[in-house]
C-alpha positions in Angstrom: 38.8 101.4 -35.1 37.8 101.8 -31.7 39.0 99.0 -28.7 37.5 99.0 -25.1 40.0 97.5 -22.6 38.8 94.8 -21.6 41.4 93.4 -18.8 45.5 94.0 -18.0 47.2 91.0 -16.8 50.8 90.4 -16.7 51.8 93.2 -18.8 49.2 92.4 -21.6 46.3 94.1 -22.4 43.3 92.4 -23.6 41.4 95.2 -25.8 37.6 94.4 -28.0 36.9 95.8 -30.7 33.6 97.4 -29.8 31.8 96.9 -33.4 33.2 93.2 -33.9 33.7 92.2 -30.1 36.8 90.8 -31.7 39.7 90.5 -28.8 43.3 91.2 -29.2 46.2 91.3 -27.2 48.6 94.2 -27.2 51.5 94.5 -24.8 51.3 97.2 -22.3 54.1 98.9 -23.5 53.0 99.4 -26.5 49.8 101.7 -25.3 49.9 104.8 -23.6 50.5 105.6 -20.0 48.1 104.8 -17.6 45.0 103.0 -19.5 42.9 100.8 -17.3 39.6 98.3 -17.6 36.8 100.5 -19.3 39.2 103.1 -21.6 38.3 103.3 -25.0 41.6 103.5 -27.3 41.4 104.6 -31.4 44.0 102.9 -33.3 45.0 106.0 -35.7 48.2 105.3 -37.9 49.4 102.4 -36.3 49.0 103.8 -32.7 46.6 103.6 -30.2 45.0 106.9 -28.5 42.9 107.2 -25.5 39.0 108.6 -27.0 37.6 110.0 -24.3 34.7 110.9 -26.1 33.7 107.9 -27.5 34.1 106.3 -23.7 32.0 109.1 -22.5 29.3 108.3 -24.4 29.7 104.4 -24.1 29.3 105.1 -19.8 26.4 107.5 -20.0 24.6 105.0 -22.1 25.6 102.3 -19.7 24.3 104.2 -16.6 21.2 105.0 -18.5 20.4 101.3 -19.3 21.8 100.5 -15.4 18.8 103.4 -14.3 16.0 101.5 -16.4 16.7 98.8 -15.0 16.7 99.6 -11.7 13.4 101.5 -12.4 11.7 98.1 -14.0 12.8 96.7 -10.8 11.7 99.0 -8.4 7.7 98.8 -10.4 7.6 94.9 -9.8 8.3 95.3 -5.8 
């Protein structure tokens, strides 16, 4: 299963589950070191990793959706 942070406050980490958009919370402590908003984290045998490719792909697609709509834009000035 594959989580995006979503937002740290207070020690706690919001994290959605990017198939279900369900939301969890998950102490900090209990992730690894130095996750921020936007990191995608596998939970793999009980343990959450950082998946670097997964959030690669996930901000390319992003950027590429940001660029069309710029472009759509841009045509109806």
């Amino acid at each position: 299963m594959n989580f995006s942070v979503d937002k740290i406050v207070d020690g706690v980490v919001v994290l959605e589950n990017i198939n279900t958009l369900e939301k969890v919370e998950v102490l900090i402590t209990d992730l690894p070191d130095g996750i921020v908003e936007g990191n995608i984290l596998t939970l793999f045998d009980g343990k959450y990793i950082f998946n670097t490719s997964v959030e690669e792909e996930r901000r390319i697609r992003i950027k590429n959706k940001l660029d069309r709509l710029k472009r759509l834009k841009h045509k109806d000035d």
